[in-house]
C-alpha positions as CSV (number, residue, x, y, z in Angstrom):
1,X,12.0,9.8,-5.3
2,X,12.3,8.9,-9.3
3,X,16.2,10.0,-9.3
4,X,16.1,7.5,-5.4
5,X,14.3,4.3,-7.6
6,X,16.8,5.0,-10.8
7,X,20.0,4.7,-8.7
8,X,18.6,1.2,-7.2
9,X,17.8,-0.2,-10.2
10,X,20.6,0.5,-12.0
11,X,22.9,-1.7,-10.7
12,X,20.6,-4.9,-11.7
13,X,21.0,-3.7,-15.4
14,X,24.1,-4.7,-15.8
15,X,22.8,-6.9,-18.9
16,X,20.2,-6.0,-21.9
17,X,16.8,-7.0,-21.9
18,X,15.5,-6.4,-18.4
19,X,12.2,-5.8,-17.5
20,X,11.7,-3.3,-15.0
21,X,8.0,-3.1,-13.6
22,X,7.0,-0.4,-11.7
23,X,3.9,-1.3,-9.6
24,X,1.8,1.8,-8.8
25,X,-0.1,-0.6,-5.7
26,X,-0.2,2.0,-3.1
27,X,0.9,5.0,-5.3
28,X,-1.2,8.0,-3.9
29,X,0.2,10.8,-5.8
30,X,1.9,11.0,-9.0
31,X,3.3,14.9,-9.4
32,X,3.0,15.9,-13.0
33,X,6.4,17.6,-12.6
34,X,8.1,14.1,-12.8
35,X,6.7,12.9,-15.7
36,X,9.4,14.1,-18.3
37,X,11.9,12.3,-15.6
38,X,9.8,9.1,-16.1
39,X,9.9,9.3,-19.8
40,X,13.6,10.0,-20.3
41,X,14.4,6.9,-18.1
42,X,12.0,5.2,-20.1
43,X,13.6,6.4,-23.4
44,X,17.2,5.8,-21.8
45,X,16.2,2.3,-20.6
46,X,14.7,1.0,-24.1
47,X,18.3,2.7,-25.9
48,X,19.9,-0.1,-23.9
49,X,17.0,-2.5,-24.6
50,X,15.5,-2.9,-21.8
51,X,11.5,-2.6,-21.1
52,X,9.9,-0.7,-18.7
53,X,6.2,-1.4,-17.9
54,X,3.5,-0.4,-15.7
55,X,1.2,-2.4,-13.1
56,X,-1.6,-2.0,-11.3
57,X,-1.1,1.6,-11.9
58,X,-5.0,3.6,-11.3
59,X,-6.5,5.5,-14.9
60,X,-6.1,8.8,-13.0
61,X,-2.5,8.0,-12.6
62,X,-1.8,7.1,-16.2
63,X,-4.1,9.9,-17.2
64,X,-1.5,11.9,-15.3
65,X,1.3,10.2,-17.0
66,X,0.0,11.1,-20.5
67,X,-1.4,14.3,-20.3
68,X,1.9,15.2,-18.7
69,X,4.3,13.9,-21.6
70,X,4.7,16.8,-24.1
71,X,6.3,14.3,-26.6
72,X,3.5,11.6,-26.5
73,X,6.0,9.5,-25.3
74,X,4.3,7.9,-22.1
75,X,1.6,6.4,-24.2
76,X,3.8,3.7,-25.3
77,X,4.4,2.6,-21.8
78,X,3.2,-0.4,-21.6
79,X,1.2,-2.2,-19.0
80,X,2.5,-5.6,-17.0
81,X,0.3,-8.3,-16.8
82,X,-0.5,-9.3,-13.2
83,X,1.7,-12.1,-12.5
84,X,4.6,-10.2,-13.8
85,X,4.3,-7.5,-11.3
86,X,4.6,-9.4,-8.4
87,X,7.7,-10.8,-9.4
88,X,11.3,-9.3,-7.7
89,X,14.6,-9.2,-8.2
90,X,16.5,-9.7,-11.4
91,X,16.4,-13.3,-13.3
């Protein structure tokens, strides 16, 4: 599903400095097997200067996030403030 979400986003980053925010509203499960996924596209994404932050995302599902990133990486996520996550599209 993470490799399905990259390919649509990555034709709105055609220019640096995009926000991407992933809202976790209805997220159920987060499999610790595609945490190093997350992180790479989140190191890959900030090479190119964009930002990629997290809303409305549960504890338990950030818990998930960091205990699952070997690198310590995934703590530096950041988190989206409300209004920001309900936006769409790309400015």
């Amino acid at each position: 599903m993470l490799l399905r979400l990259v390919a649509a986003v990555r034709p709105r980053l055609q220019r640096r400095d995009r926000r991407i925010v992933l809202d976790g509203r209805g997220l159920e499960h987060l499999d610790f097997r595609s945490v190093p996924d997350l992180v790479a596209w989140h190191r890959s994404l900030r090479d190119y200067g964009h930002t990629l932050l997290l809303a409305n995302w549960r504890p338990y599902h950030r818990a998930i996030l960091i205990l699952g990133d070997q690198y310590g990486e995934a703590a530096a996520l950041r988190v989206a403030a409300t209004a920001a996550a309900g936006r769409t599209g790309a400015p």
